[in-house]
Wavefront OBJ file of the C-alpha trace (Angstrom):
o trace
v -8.316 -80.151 10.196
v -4.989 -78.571 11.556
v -2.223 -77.006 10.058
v 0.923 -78.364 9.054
v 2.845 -76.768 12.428
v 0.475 -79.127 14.344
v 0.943 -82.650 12.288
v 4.571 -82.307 12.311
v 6.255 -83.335 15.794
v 8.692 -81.297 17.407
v 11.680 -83.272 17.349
v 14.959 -83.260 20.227
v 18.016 -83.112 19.505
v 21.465 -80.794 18.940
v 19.475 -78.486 16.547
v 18.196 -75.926 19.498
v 18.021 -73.706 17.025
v 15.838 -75.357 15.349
v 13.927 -76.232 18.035
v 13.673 -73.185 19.234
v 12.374 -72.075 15.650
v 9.714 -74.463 15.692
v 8.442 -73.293 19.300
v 7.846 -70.232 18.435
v 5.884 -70.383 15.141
v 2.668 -69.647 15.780
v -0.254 -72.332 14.993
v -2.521 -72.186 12.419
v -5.944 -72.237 13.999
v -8.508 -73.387 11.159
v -11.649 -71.669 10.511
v -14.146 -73.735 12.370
v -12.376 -74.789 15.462
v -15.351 -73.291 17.384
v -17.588 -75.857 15.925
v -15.396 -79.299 17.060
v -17.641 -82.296 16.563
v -16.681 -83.925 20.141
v -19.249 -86.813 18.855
v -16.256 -89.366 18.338
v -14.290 -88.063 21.036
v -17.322 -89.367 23.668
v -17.073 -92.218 21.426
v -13.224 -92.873 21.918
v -14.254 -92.328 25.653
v -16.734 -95.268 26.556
v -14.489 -97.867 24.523
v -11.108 -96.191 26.396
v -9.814 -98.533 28.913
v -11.638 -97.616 32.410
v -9.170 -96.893 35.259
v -10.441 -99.371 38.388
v -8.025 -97.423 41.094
v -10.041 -94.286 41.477
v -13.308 -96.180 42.245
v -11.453 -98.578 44.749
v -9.649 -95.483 46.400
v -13.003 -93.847 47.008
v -14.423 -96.634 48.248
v -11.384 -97.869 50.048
v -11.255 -94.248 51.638
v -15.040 -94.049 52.568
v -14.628 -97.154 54.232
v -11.096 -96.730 56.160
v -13.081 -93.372 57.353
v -15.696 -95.129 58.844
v -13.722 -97.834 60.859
v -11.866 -95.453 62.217
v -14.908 -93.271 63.068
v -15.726 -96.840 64.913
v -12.607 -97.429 66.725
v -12.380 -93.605 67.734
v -15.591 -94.761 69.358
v -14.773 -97.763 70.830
v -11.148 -96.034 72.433
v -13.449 -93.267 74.089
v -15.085 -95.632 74.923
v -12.819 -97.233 77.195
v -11.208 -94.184 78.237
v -14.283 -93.423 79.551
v -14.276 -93.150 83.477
v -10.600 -93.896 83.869
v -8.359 -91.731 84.952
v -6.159 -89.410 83.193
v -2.562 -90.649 82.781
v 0.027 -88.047 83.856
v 2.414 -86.676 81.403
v 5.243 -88.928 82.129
v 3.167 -92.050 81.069
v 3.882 -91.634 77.387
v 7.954 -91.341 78.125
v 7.547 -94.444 80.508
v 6.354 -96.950 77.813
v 8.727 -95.602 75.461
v 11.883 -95.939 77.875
v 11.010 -99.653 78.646
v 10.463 -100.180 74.487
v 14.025 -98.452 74.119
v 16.076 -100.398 76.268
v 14.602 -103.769 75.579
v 15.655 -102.630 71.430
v 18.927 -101.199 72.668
v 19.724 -104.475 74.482
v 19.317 -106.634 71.118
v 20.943 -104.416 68.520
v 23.997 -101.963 68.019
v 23.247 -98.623 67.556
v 25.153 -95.285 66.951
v 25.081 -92.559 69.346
v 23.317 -90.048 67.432
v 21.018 -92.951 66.659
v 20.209 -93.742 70.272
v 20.172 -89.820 71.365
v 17.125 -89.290 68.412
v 15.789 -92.543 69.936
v 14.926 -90.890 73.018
v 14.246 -87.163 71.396
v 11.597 -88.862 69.515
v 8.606 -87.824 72.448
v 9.977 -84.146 71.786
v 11.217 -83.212 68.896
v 9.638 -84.536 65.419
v 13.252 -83.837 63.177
v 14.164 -87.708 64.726
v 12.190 -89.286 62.543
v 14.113 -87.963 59.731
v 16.839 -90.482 61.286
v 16.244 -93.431 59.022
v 17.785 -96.136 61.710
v 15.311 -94.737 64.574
v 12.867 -95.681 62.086
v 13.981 -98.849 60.735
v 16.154 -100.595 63.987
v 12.813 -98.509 66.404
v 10.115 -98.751 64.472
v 7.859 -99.525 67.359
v 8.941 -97.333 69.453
v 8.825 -94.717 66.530
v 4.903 -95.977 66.446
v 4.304 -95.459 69.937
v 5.799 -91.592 69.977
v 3.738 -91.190 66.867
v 1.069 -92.020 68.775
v 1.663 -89.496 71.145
v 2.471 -86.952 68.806
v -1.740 -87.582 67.012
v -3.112 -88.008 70.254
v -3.180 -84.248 70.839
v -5.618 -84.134 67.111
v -8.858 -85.659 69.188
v -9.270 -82.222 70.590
v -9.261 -80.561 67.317
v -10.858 -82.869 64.843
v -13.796 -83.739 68.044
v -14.734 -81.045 70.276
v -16.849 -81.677 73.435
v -16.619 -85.139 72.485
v -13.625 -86.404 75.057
v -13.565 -83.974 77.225
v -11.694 -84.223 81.119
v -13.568 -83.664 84.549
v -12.066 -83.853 87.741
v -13.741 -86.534 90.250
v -13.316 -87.329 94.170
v -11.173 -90.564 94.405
v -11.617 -92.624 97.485
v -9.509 -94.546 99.824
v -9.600 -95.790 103.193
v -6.684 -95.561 106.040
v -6.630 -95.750 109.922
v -5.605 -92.021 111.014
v -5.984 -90.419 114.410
v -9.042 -88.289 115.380
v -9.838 -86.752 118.162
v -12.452 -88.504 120.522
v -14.908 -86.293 123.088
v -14.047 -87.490 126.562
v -16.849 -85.205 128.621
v -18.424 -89.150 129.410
v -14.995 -90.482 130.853
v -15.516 -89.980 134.271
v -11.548 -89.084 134.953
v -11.208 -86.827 132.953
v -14.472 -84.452 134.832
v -11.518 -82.038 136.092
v -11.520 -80.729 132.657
v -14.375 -79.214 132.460
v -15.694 -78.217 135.690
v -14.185 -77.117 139.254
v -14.584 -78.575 142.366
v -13.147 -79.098 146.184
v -12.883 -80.748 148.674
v -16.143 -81.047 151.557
v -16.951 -82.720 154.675
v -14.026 -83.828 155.512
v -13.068 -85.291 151.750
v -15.794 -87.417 151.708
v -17.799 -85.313 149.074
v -17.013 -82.673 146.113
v -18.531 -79.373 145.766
v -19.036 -78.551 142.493
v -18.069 -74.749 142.035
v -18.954 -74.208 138.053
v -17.512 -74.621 134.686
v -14.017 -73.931 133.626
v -13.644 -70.676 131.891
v -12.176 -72.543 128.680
v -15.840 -74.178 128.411
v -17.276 -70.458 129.143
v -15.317 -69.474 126.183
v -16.413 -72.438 123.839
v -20.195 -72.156 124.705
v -20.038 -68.191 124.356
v -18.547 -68.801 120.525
v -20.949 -71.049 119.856
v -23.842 -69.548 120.759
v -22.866 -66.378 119.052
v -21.905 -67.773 116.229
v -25.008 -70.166 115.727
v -22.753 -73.024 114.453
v -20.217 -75.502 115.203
v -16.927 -74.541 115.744
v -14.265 -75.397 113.309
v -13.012 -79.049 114.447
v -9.045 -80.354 113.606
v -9.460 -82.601 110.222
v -7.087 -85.173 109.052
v -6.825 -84.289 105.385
v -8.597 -81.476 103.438
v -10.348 -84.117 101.965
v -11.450 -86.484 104.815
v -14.972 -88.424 105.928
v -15.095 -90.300 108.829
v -18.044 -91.331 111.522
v -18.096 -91.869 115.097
v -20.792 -93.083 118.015
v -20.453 -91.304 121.625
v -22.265 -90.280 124.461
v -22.658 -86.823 125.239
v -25.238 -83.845 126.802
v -28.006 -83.288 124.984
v -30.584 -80.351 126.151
v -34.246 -81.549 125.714
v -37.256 -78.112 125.789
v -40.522 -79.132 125.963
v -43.957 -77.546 127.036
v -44.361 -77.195 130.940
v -47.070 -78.474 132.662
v -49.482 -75.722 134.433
v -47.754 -76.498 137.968
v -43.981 -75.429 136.332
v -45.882 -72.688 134.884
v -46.995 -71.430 137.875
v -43.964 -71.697 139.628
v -42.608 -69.737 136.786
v -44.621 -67.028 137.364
v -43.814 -66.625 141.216
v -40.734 -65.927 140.249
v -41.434 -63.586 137.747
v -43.875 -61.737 140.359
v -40.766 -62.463 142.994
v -38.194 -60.664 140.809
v -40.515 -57.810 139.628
v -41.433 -56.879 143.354
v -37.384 -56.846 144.480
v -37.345 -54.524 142.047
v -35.861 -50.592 143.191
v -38.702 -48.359 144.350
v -38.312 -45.670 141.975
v -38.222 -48.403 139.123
v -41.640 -49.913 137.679
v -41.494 -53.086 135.326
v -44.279 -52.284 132.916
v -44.345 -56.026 131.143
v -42.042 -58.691 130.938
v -41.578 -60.476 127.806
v -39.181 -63.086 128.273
v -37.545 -64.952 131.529
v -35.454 -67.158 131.843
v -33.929 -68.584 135.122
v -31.952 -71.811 136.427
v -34.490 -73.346 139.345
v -32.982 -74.221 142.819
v -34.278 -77.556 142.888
v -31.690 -80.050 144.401
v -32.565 -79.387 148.006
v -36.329 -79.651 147.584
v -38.688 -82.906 146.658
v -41.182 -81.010 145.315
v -42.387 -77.892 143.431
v -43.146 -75.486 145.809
v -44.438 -71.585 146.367
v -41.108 -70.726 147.429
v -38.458 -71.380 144.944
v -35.666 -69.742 143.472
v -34.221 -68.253 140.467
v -30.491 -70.108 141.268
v -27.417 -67.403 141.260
v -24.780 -68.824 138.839
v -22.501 -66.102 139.011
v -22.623 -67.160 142.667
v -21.025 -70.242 143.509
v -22.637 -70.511 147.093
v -26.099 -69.447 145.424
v -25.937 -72.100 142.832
v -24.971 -74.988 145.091
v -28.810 -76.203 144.983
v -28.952 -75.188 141.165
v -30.380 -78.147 138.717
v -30.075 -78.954 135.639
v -33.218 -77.135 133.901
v -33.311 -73.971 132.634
v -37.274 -72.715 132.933
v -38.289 -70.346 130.221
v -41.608 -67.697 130.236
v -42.016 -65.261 126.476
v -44.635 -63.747 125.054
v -45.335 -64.342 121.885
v -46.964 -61.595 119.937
v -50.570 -62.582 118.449
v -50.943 -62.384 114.754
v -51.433 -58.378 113.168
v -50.917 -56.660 116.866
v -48.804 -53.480 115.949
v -49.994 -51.794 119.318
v -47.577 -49.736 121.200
v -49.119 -50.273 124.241
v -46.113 -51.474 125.728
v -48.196 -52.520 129.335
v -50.516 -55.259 126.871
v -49.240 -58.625 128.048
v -49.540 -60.868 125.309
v -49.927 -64.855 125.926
v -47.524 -66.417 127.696
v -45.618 -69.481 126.856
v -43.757 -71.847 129.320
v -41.092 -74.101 128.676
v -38.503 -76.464 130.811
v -35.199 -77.245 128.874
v -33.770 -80.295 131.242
v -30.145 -82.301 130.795
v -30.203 -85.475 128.927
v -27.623 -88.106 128.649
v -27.263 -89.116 124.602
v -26.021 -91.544 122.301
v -24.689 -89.355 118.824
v -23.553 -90.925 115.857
v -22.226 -88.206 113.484
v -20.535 -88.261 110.428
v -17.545 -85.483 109.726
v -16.641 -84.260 106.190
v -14.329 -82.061 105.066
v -14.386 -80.828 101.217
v -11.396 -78.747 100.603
v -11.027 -77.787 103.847
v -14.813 -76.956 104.645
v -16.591 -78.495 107.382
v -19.979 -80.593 107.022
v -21.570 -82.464 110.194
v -24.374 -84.796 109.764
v -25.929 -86.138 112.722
v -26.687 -89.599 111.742
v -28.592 -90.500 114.574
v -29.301 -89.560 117.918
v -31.125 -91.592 120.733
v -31.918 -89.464 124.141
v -32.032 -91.396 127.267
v -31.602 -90.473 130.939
v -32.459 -87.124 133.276
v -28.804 -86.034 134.214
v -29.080 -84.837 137.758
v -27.275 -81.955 139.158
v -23.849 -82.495 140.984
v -24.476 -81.383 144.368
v -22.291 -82.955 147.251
v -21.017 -85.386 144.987
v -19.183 -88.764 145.855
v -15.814 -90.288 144.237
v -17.853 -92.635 142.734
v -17.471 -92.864 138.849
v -21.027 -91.835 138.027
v -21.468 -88.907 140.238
v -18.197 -87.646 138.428
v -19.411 -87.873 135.228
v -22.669 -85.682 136.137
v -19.722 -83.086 137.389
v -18.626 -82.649 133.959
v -22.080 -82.724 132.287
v -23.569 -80.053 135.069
v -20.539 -78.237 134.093
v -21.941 -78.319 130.489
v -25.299 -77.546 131.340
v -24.313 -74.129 133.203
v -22.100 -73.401 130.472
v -25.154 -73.062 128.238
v -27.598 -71.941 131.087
v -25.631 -68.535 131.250
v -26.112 -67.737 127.485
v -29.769 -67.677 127.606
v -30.770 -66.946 131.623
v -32.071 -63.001 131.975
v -34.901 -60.742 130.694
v -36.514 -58.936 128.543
v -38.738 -56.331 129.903
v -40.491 -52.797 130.040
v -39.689 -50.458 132.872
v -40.377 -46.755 134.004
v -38.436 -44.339 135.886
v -41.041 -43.768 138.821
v -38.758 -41.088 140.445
v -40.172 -38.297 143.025
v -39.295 -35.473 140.313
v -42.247 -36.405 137.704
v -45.212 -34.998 138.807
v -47.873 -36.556 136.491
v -48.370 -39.890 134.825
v -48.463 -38.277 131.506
v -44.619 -36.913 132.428
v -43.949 -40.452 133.548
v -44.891 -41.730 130.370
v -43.440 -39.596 127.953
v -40.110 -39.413 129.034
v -39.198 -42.457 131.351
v -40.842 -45.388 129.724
v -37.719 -47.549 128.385
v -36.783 -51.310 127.455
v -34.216 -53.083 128.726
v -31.786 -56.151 127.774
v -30.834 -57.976 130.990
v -29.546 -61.285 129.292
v -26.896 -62.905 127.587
v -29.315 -63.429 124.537
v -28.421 -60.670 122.894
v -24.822 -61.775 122.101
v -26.219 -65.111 120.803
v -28.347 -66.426 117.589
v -31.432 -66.799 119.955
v -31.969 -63.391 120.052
v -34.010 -63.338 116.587
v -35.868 -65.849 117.958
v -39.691 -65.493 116.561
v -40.527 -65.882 119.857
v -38.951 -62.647 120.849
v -40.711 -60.915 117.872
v -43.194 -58.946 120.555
v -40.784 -57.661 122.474
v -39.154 -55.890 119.724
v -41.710 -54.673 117.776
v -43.165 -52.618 120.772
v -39.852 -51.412 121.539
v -39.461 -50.368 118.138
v -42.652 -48.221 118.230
v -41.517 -46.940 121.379
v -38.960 -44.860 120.131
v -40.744 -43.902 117.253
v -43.720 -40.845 117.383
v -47.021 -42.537 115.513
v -47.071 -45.954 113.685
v -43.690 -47.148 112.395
v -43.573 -47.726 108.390
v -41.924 -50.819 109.288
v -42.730 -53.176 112.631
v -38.916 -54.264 113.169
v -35.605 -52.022 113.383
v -33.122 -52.970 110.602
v -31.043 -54.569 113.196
v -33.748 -56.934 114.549
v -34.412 -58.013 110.642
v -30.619 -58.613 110.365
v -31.360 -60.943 113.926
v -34.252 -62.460 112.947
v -32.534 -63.441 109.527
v -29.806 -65.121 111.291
v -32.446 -67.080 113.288
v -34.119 -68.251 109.914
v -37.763 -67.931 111.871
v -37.315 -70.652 114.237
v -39.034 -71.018 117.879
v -36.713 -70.688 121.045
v -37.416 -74.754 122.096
v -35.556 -75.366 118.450
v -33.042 -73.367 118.880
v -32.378 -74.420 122.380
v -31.543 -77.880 121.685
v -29.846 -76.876 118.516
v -27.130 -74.691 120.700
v -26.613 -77.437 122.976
v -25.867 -79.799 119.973
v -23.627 -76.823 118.258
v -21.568 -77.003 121.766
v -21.391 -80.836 122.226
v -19.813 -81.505 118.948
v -18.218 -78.033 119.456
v -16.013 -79.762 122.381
v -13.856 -81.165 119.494
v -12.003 -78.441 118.855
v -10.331 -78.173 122.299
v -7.729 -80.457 122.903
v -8.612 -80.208 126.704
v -11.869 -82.075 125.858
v -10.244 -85.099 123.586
v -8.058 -87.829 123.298
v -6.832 -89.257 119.964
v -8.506 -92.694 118.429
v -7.677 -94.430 115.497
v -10.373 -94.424 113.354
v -10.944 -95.681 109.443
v -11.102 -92.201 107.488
v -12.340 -92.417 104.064
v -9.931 -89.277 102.062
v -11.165 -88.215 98.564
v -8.481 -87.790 96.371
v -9.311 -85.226 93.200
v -8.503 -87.152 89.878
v -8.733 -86.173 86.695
v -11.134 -88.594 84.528
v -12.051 -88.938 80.868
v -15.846 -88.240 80.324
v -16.583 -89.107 76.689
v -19.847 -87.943 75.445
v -20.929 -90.389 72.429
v -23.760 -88.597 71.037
v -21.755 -85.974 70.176
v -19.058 -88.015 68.272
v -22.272 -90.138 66.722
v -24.005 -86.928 65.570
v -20.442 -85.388 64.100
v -19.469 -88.485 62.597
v -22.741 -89.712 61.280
v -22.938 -86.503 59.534
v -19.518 -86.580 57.901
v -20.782 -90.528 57.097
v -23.640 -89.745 55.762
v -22.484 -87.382 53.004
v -19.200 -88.687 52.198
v -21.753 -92.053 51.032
v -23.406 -89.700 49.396
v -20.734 -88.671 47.161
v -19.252 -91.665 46.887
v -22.427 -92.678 45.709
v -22.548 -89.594 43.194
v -19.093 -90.598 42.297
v -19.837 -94.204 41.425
v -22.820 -93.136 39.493
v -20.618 -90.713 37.446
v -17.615 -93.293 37.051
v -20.576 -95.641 35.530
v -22.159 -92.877 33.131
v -18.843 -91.916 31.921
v -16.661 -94.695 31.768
v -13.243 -92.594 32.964
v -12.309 -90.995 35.866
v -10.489 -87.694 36.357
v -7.957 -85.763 38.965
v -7.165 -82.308 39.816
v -3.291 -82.643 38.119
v -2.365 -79.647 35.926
v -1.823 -82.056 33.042
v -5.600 -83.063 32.925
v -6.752 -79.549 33.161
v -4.565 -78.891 30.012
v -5.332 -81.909 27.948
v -8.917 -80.725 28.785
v -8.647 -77.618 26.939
v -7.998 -78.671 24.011
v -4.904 -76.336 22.940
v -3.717 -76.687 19.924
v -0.466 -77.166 20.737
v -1.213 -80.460 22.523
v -2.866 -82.049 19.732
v 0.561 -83.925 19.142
v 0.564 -85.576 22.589
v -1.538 -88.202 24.318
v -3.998 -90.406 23.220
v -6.849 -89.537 20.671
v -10.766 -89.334 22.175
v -9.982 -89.684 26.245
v -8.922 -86.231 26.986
v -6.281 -87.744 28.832
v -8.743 -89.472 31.355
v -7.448 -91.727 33.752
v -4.891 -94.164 34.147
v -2.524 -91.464 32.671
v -0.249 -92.749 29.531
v 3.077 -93.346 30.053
v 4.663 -91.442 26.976
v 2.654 -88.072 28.408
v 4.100 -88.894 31.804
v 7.321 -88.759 30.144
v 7.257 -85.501 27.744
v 9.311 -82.935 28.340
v 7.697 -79.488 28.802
v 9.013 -76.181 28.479
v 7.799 -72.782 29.661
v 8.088 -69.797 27.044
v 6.840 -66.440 26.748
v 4.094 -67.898 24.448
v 3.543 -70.565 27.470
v 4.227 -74.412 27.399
v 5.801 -75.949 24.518
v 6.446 -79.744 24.460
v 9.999 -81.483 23.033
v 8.604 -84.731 21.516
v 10.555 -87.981 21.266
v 10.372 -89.366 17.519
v 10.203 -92.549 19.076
l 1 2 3 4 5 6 7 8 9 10 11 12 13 14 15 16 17 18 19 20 21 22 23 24 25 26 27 28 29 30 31 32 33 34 35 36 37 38 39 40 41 42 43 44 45 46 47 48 49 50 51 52 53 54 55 56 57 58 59 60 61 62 63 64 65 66 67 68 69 70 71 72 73 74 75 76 77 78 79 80 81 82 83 84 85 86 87 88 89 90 91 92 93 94 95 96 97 98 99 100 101 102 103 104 105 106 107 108 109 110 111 112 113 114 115 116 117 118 119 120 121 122 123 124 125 126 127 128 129 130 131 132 133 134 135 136 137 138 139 140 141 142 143 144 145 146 147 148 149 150 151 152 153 154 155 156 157 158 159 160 161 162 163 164 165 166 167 168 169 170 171 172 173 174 175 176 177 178 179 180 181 182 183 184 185 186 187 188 189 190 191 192 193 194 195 196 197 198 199 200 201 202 203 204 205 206 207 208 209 210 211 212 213 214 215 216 217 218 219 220 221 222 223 224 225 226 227 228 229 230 231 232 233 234 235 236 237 238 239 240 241 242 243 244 245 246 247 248 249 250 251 252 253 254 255 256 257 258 259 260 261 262 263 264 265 266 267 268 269 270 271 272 273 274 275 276 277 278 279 280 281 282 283 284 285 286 287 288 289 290 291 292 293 294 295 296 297 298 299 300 301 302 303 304 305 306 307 308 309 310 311 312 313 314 315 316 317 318 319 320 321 322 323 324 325 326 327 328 329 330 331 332 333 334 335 336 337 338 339 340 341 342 343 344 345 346 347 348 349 350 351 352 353 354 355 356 357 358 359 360 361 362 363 364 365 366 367 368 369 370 371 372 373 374 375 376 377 378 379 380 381 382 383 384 385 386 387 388 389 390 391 392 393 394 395 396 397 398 399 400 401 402 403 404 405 406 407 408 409 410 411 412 413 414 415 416 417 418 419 420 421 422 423 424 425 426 427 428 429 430 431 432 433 434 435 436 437 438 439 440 441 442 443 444 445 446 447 448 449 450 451 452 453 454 455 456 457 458 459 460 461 462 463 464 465 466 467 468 469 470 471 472 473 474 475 476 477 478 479 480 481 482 483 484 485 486 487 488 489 490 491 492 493 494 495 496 497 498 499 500 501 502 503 504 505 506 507 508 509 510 511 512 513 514 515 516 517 518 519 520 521 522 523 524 525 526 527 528 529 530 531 532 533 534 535 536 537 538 539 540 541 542 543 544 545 546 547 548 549 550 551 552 553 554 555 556 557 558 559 560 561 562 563 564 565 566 567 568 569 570 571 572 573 574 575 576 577 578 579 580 581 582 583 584 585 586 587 588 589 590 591 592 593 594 595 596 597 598 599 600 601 602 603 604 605 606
């Protein structure tokens, strides 16, 4: 039961006084308003009018959330691969939408000006005509303005890589020319003889010196000209190609005369104690056969190399497995190899990433012995061996020389012991040691005894740190490898002289970087269906609560209140729904007023 403040309605009106009186008397809370019998109230609730729009909203939400979960899918999914449009793509489509509007309807200046702002600043769409004479355009830069949201509402779901875009264009490259017999003055020299009938061929031109020396000291190509940073092309050519194989057991004897030759020419007071590598250019273009008497061939003498050849004829030891001796007069096996001039057909392919240099030899067919250019004729073939013998001295001088024990023999030592104490030495009498032969594992003998020769006892490691540092750069390979390797290294090398080249037109495939969309769908799928999944889950829970209690509920403050049951609203609203949803229209429209005893409501007696 309430009091007689609560059954009679505040009425409006001039009074305020009255009014006023009447909000401040305090209500009379009966006894046993702890004990409300809600019984009738649930009653009041099931037969209350049921409010249908909160039901269709959730479900109407739920379902708007999963279409668009869908077509966020399906847009990655065809921004998937493409490439990434640049910033100005946006403004484009807009301008062209703008104009075509313009054209049809009359516009104010400030209109127009907000028109185009719309792509930069967001206070345009408070214009109403930009919204109502543009409204697609104002739904395109809308667009724009969301798009930024995929980043934040999907991470690592659209993400952007960058990818090599390719195209193909003619462009010049340069072309090796060391098989065009005209242009053989480029590499090598050569005069007149016998009355201009014949060339003598005097040696390679210091510029191809230069090249092989880099080369071989580098262990690599040189750097060739590219087109673009970004470049690929192929070509076919002929060029010199040095073949090493195994010699037979007549070279190999010849190869040892002249290693018994050169150690006997040797000064008196100088004893070669072993020999571990030899290397030599044989005299062979005045003779028809191998015989006792041949010669090492004097490049750095132009009259001594006249009957040169193109072979260089190679003699090493190779140390046997686990010998640490430093006996440094144990000759180890020897092995024998001729390295001979071959005429080639290359097909490469050239890359360029960023500026660094790949080159793949495709394939690579060896044909014909070149023979050596001695008393040469006009003729076009006999030219073109000028350049190649040129090439093949060029690459003879890095590796020709020895490797060898000696001792000082002089008149001062008078015993053997003295002798070998103090004048037993190695020597280094070859251009290999300013090339990547050097850590040859052929070589490997020769430098671990000289190791142990300057040290007293048994090393605690077989090889200097320098010769690790050599052998490293050799990565462990054999002498024949690395032979034919340095006269590839050079051939290709010729590229980067302009001396050696003419320009071609060539296709040349350039890789463009682009920026792509990569969309990764499991990770939108697993985000998604997990957001899916739960929001059916309450909108399951939801329906199931809507059914049990007949009315739905918000979060306004006016539900809260009626909820509470205050005395003061017992006036207001309607009897048993504690004001459930749809909300009535006469609470909508009551008048509330904040005092220092809290809300008070002015009634309407109507």
């Amino acid at each position: 039961m309430q009091s007689d403040t609560a059954q009679q309605p505040i009425t409006s009106g001039n009074d305020h006084e009255q009014v006023k009186e009447k909000m401040h008397d305090p209500p009379d809370i009966p006894p046993n308003t702890e004990h409300v019998d809600l019984s009738s109230t649930m009653a009041h609730t099931q037969s209350a009018a049921q409010d249908w729009r909160s039901p269709v909203m959730m479900l109407a939400t739920f379902f708007l959330g999963v279409i668009l979960a869908f077509s966020l899918h399906g847009y990655y999914t065809r921004l998937d691969g493409k490439r990434v449009g640049k910033a100005e793509q946006q403004q484009n489509a807009l301008s062209q939408y703008l104009w075509k509007t313009i054209k049809r309807t009359e516009n104010t200046v400030k209109t127009i000006d907000a028109a185009f702002d719309a792509l930069h600043s967001l206070l345009s769409f408070l214009n109403l005509e930009v919204l109502s004479k543009f409204g697609f355009v104002s739904f395109i830069a809308i667009i724009a303005w969301c798009l930024p949201f995929s980043t934040v509402i999907t991470p690592a779901t659209l993400n952007v890589r960058i990818i090599s875009h390719p195209s193909t264009q003619l462009m010049d490259v340069p072309e090796l020319q060391i098989s065009n017999y005209t242009q053989f003055r480029e590499f090598a020299y050569t005069v007149a003889a016998n009355g201009n009938d014949l060339q003598k061929f005097l040696g390679p031109r210091t510029v191809l010196v230069r090249l092989a020396t880099a080369t071989a000291s580098t262990g690599q190509i040189l750097q060739l000209p590219f087109p673009l940073t970004n470049a690929t092309y192929s070509q076919t050519f002929f060029a010199p190609f040095v073949r090493c194989e195994n010699a037979n057991a007549t070279v190999a004897s010849q190869i040892d005369t002249v290693a018994a030759r050169l150690k006997s020419d040797l000064d008196p007071t100088i004893k070669e104690i072993s020999n571990h590598y030899l290397a030599f250019v044989p005299a062979l273009s005045n003779t028809t056969s191998f015989i006792p008497e041949i010669q090492a061939a004097d490049l750095a003498d132009p009259n001594g190399a006249v009957n040169a050849s193109n072979q260089v004829w190679v003699r090493f030891a190779r140390s046997n497995s686990g010998d640490g001796s430093i006996d440094v007069s144990q000759e180890e096996n020897h092995r024998y190899l001729v390295c001979t001039l071959r005429n080639a057909s290359y097909h490469v392919r050239f890359t360029w990433t960023n500026g660094k240099q790949a080159i793949d030899i495709l394939d690579q067919e060896v044909e014909n012995f070149v023979t050596y250019a001695t008393n040469v004729t006009f003729s076009s073939s006999d030219e073109a061996n000028i350049a190649y013998s040129a090439f093949m001295w060029a690459l003879s001088t890095q590796i020709v020389g020895q490797l060898s024990f000696y001792q000082d023999v002089g008149t001062n030592d008078t015993t053997p012991a003295d002798t070998n104490a103090n004048r037993t030495y190695s020597l280094v009498s070859t251009n290999l040691k300013q090339t990547s032969l050097i850590g040859s594992s052929d070589l490997n003998s020769f430098f671990l005894k000289n190791h142990a020769l300057g040290i007293s006892g048994r090393p605690s490691e077989p090889f200097s740190p320098q010769r690790l540092q050599d052998m490293d750069f050799a990565r462990n390979r054999t002498l024949d490898v690395m032979i034919e390797e340095l006269s590839v290294n050079m051939t290709i090398g010729l590229l980067s002289n302009p001396r050696f080249i003419r320009t071609v037109s060539t296709n040349v495939t350039t890789n463009t970087p682009q920026n792509i969309y990569d969309y990764h769908a499991r990770n939108l799928v697993i985000t998604y269906g997990i957001g899916i999944f739960f929001s059916l889950v309450a909108v399951i829970l939801g329906l199931h609560a809507f059914r049990t209690n007949g009315v739905s509920y918000n979060t306004s403050w006016w539900t809260i209140v009626a909820t509470t049951r205050n005395l003061h609203f017992a006036d207001i609203g309607i009897p048993g729904r504690l004001d459930a949803l749809p909300q009535d229209r006469a609470v909508a429209a009551t008048v509330a007023r904040f005092g220092d005893d809290g809300f008070r409501f002015v009634l309407d007696d109507h």
